[in-house]
Every structure is written in C-alpha cells, then in structure tokens.
N, C-alpha and C positions, 0 to 999 in steps of 0.2 A: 494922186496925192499932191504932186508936186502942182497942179493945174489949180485943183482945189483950196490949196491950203493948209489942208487936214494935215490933224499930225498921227491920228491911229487909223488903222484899219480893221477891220472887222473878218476874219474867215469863219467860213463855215466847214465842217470838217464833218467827212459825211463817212465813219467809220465803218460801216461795213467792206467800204473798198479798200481801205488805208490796212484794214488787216490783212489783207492777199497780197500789197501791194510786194513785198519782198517773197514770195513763193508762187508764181502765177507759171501757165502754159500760153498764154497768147500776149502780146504787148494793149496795154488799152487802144495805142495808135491802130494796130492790125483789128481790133474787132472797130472802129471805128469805120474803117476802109471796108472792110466787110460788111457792113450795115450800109455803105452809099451807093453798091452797085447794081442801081436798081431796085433797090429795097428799104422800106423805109428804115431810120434808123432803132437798136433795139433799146426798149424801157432800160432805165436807168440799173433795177435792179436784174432785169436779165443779163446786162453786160456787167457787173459787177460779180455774177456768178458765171458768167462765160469763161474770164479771165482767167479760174483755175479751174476750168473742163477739158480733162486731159486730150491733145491730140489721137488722132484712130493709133491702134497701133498696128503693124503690118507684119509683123512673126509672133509666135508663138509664147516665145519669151517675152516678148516687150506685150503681148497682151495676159501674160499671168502674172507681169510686176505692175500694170494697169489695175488688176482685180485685187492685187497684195494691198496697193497704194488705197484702193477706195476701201477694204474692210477695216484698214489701219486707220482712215480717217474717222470710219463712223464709228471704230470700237472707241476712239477717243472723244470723240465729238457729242455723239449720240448717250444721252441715260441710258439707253438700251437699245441694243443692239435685235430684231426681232427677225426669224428665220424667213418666215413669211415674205418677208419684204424684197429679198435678195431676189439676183436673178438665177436661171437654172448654172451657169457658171461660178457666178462668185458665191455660190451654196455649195457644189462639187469641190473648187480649191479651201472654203473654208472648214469642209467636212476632212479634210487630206493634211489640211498644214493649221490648223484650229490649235494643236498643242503649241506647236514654234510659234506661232504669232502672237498667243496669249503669253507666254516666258517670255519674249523678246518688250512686247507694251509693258509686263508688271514690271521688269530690270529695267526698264527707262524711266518710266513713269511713277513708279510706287502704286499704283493702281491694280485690285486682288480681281479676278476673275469670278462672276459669279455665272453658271454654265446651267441651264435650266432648259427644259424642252421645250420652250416657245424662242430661246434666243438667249446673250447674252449681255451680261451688266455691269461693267469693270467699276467695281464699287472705290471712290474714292473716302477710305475709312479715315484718313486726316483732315477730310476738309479742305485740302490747300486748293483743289483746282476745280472745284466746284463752283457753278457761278448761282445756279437755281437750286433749292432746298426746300423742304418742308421745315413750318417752325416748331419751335420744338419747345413752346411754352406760351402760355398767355390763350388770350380769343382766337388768337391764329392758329398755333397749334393746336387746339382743343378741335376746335371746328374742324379744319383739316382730317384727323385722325377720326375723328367718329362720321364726315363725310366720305373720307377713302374707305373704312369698315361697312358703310353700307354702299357703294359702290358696289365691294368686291363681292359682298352676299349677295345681289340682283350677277352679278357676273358668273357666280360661280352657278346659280340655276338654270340664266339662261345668257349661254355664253357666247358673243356675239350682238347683241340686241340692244336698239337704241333706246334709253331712258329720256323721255320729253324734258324738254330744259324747266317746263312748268312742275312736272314732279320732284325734280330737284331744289327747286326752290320751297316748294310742300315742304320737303323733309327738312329743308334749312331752319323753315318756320319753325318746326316743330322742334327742333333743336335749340332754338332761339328759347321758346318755349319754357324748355325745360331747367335749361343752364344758362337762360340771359343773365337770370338775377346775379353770377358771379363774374360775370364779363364784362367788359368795358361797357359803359350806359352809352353807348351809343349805336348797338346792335338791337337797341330797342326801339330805337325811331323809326316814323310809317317809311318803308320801303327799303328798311338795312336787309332785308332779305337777300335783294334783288340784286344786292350791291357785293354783299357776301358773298353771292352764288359765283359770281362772274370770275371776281378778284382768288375764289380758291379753285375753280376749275381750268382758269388759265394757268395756274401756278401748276396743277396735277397737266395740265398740254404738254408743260413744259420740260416736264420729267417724264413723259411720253407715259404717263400712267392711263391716259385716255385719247379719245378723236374727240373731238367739237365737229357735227355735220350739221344741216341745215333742220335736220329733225331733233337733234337732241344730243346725247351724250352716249358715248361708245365706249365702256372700261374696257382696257389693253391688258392682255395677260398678267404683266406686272402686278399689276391694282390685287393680284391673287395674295401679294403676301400680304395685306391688311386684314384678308379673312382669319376669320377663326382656324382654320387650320389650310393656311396658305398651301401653295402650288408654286408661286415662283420664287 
C-alpha cells in the first residue's frame, strides 16, 4: 500500500479455515512442514481439514475420548447421524455410552435426540442452529415435500437403489404439470425442470436425506419419514 498509494485493501477470507482456526490439532505452519518433505504440498481443502484431524492416540483412554470427540462432533454437525457409517469401534462405544452422550449434547445444546434404527438426528425444534432447511411454504416447499414423498415410496420398495437423475426430473415435470398453474410463473419456462431438480436435491444432500452418485439419486433412510407411513 504504502509503495502503491492505495488507500484500501481488499482480503479475501476463505472461511472454511477461519472456523477451525481457534480449535485445531496441528498448527497450519506444522502441516505445511509436513507437506515440504519430499512431498508435494496438500490441496488447500485437505490442509484446511487436516488442521483438526486428531493426533493417533497411544492408550486406551486417549483413544475412546478420540471416538467420544468424533461422535460429539458428527451428532452435532451432521442432520443425521447414520449407524452404517461408523467404524466397528465408535459403533461399540456409541452402543455403551449412546445414553450419556445424548443427555450431555441435549443439556448443552437444546437439541432432542431422535434414536431410530438406521441412526440418529438430534432434531433442532427451535430453529436456532440450523443452517440447511426444507421450506416450509410457497414453490419451495410445495415441491420439496411432494419430491421427498415420492422419494421415500421408490425407497421404501426398493431400498438402497439409484433413481436416474432423468427420472427425477420426469416426476418434476409432472408435478410442474399439475400445480405450476399456482406456483410462481416461472417454473413454467423451457427447462425450470432441470433447474428445480438440482436446486431441491442439493438442498435434501444437505440434510443428508439422500447421496448424489454418478448414476443417479440414492434416498437415505431418513427420506422414510416423508412416506406415508414413515420408518424414520
């Protein structure tokens, strides 16, 4: 600045890092050092998830507060928590200590455990700390809800199985179809299909009610309580 003249500057503020920046296990300088010795350095976003990837731990103890720490992160983190996912360890300690850790998250956080046999979903019933939603009125919601209900019925018959991203934009059509006339006019123009599909399946990624693979769309157990007579 002072070379230039200028009198502002401009940062760029790359937040996914700035949020770890006060809770982390490694210094960025150490994973830095780490990446020059002989090896090239790592993507931007590996080292910004390196930073809080817990050291090995070496006793017994410091490795079931290792498994306490990561189920505490994803019951809060995660829309859902899914059994599957876990390894055969942090499945054993969360099968053993699942009461105390669920009392201990709801007294901190106000957040109600919802305990279901695929996993669980510490439902945030205020709102307050919720970033991702389904809406809950207008073309959004509307769509949304009668997309997730026919999800979960292809889920509940065959459960596991990818739906082609082109069949979901069919049904989109056809929903278009049915209820454009009272939807915003602009779910009527060539190709709002295509647009709709994207923008409400990312949003159900998000709430972990489905996978996105290269063939198509996977509903997640969850997506069950949109059926007619839900399972999760």
């Amino acid at each position: 600045m002072n070379r230039t003249g200028a009198s502002d500057a401009l940062y760029e503020i790359n937040r996914p890092i700035l949020a770890v920046m006060l809770n982390v296990s490694y210094s960025p300088s150490a994973l830095e050092a780490r990446g020059a010795r002989g090896r090239p350095p790592l993507p931007l976003l590996e080292r910004a998830a390196a930073i809080i990837d817990d050291p090995p731990a070496s006793t017994e103890e410091a490795r079931n507060g290792q498994t306490r720490s990561n189920l505490v992160r994803r019951l809060l983190d995660d829309p859902v928590l899914y059994f599957g996912e876990l390894s055969d360890a942090e499945r054993a300690y969360l099968d053993g200590q699942r009461s105390y850790l669920l009392r201990q998250i709801g007294e901190a956080s106000g957040l109600i455990p919802e305990v279901r046999r695929e996993g669980i979903a510490m439902a945030d019933n205020a709102g307050d700390l919720t970033d991702v939603k389904l809406p809950a009125e207008g073309t959004d919601g509307h769509l949304s809800l009668l997309l997730a209900a026919w999800l979960a019925e292809h889920s509940k018959h065959c459960p596991g199985a990818v739906i082609p991203l082109s069949a979901v934009e069919e049904h989109v059509m056809e929903v278009i179809r049915v209820h454009g006339s009272r939807w915003r006019k602009a779910v009527n123009e060539p190709g709002a299909e295509a647009r709709l599909t994207e923008e409400t399946l990312l949003r159900f990624r998000g709430l972990r009610l489905i996978r996105l693979t290269a063939d198509g769309v996977v509903p997640l157990a969850a997506m069950g309580r949109y059926a007619e007579h839900a399972s999760f």
